[in-house]
N, C-alpha and C positions, 0 to 999 in steps of 0.2 A: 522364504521368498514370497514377496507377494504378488497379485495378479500381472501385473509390469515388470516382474525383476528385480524387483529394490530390494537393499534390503531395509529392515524396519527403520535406519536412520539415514535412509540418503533420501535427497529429496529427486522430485522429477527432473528431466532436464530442464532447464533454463534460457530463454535467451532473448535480448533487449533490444531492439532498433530505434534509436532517436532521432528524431527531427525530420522526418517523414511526412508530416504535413504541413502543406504550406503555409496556412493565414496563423497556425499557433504562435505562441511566441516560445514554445515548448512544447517534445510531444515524444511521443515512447509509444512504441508498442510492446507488451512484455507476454511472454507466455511461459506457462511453467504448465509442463505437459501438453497436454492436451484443454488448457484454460488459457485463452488468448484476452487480455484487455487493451484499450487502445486507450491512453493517458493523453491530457493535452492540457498544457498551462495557458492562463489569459490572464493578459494582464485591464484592469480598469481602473479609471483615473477616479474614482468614489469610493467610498468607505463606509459602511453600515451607519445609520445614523448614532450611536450612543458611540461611537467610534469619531464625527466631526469635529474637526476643531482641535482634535489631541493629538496633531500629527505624526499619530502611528500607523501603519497599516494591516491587513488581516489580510491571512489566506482560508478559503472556505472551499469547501467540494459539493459537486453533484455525482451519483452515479445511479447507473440504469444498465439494464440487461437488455438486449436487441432481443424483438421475437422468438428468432430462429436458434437464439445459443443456449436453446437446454432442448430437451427430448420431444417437447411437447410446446406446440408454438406461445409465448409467453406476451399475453396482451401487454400494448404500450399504455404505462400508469397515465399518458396524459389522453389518450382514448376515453380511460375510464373518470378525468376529472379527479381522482385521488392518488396520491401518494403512498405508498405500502408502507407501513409499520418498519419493515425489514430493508429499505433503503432506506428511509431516514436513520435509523439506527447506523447504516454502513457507510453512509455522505458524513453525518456528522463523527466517528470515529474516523475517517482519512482527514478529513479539515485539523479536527486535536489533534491527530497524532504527527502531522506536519509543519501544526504551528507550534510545536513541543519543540524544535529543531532550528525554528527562526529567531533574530531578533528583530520584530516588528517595528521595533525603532526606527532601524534602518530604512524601511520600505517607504517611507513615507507619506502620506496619505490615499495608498492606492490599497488593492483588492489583488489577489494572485485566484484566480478560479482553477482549480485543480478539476476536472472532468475524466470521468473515470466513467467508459463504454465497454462492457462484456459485450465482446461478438461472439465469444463461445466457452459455455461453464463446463465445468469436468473438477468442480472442487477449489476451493481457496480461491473465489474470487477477489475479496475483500482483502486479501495479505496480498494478493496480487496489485491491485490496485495502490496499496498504497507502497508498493515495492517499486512499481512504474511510476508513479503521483513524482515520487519523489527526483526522480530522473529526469523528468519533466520541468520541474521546479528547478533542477539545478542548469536545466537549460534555458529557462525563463527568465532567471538571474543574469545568466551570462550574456544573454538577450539585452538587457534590460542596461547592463552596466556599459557592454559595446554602444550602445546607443545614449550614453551618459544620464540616464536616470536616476541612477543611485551610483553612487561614489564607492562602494564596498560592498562585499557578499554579507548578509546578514543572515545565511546557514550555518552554522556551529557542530552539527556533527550527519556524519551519514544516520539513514532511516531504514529498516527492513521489518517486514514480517511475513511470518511464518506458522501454519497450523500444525497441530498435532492432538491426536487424540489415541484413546484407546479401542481398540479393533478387535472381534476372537480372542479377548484376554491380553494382548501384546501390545505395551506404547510404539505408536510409530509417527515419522515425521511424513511434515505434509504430503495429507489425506485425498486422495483420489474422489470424485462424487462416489463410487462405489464404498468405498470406506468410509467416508464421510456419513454417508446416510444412514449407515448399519453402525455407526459411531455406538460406543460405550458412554463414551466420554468424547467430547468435543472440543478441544482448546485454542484458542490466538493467541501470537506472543508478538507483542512491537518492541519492539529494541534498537540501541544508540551500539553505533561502531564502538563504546565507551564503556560496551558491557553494562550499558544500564534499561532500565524498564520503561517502557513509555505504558504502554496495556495489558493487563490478563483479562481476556474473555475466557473462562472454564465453568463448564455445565456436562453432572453426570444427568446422561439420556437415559439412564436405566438406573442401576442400582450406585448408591453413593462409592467412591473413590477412596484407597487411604492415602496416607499424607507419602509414603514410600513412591507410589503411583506417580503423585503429584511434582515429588521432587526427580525423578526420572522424566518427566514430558519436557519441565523446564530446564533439564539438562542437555535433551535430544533439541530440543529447539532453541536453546542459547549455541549449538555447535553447527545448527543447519542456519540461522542469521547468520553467523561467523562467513558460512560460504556464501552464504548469498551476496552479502557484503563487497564479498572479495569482486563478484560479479560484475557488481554495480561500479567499482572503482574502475574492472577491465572497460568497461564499458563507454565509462564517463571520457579515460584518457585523459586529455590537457586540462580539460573542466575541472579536474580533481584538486585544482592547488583551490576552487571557491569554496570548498568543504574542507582541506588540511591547513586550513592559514593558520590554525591556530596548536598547531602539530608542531 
């Protein structure tokens, strides 16, 4: 049992509240445990320049950590004028891993800004973010269609992710900051309701991994997707026929 109760393959509780804010055209708030993000879709009538004129459109993310949500108050990046290494990395993987899921045809020459705010970390923010991103998104669409902008959903399949690493020698699914940090092993898994792969992030923190290891993380977190999934479907309700049209 670990410090919370779990066992090594269940994940923390869960739970989603959509459309909570008023000016988004989409918006989630998701937390898994004790890690809360607040997701919000935007939609804008422009499109990156090498994107003009091809009328397709792009979805892209920002995301950022509030001072207050980790242990020790975390300067705001635009205080300091620079952008951290480790957001860029985590804005540009929810952007790929949400436009992995679109057909940008559809959207036509606008911009979906996915915005992804940690008000408070405890582990997995980043599988977080793009677990709400996507919730977000499918209410941004629905947004967007009630209001005759696009003719059809151009989502194709549900999005989740989910961490997993190894702890004390044991694979376990999504990792607590406390397990997290003392990580062996560190993993992300993005995945399609389709049972298929969108990203492996995996980095041994200490001594290298065998491949036995490997294929065990990827099994515990193809079965914790599988729930989350389910989550997201409770969650969505009527919205769910813009992501099963093709079911």
């Amino acid at each position: 049992m670990r410090q919370d109760g779990r066992s090594n393959t269940s994940t923390r509780q869960i739970s989603i509240t959509t459309d909570f804010m008023l000016h988004a055209n989409g918006s989630a708030l998701i937390k898994f445990g004790n890690t809360k993000v607040i997701c919000t879709a935007t939609v804008e009538e422009r499109v990156p320049p090498f994107l003009k004129g091809s009328g397709r459109g792009w979805i892209t993310s920002e995301y950022s950590m509030l001072p207050a949500s980790t242990h020790v108050r975390k300067a705001r990046e635009s205080s300091r004028g620079q952008v951290e290494g480790r957001t860029q990395e985590i804005q540009r993987l929810i952007g790929r891993a949400l436009r992995s899921v679109v057909n940008l045809d559809l959207l036509g020459e606008r911009t979906i800004w996915i915005d992804c705010d940690v008000i408070q970390a405890d582990g997995g923010t980043r599988t977080a973010a793009i677990t709400g991103g996507f919730i977000a998104l499918v209410s941004c669409i629905n947004s967007m269609m009630a209001r005759g902008l696009i003719k059809e959903s151009p989502i194709n399949n549900y999005i989740a992710a989910v961490s997993v690493g190894i702890y004390n020698g044991e694979e376990m699914l999504d990792l607590c900051y406390e397990e997290d940090s003392n990580a062996e092993v560190d993993m992300n898994i993005v995945m399609t309701d389709s049972n298929e792969f969108i990203e492996l992030q995996g980095t041994a923190e200490g001594a290298p991994f065998s491949d036995e290891s490997l294929k065990k993380l990827i099994a515990i977190g193809q079965a914790g997707i599988v729930g989350i999934i389910g989550i997201q479907k409770e969650t969505l309700g009527d919205m769910n026929k813009l992501v099963m049209k093709w079911e």
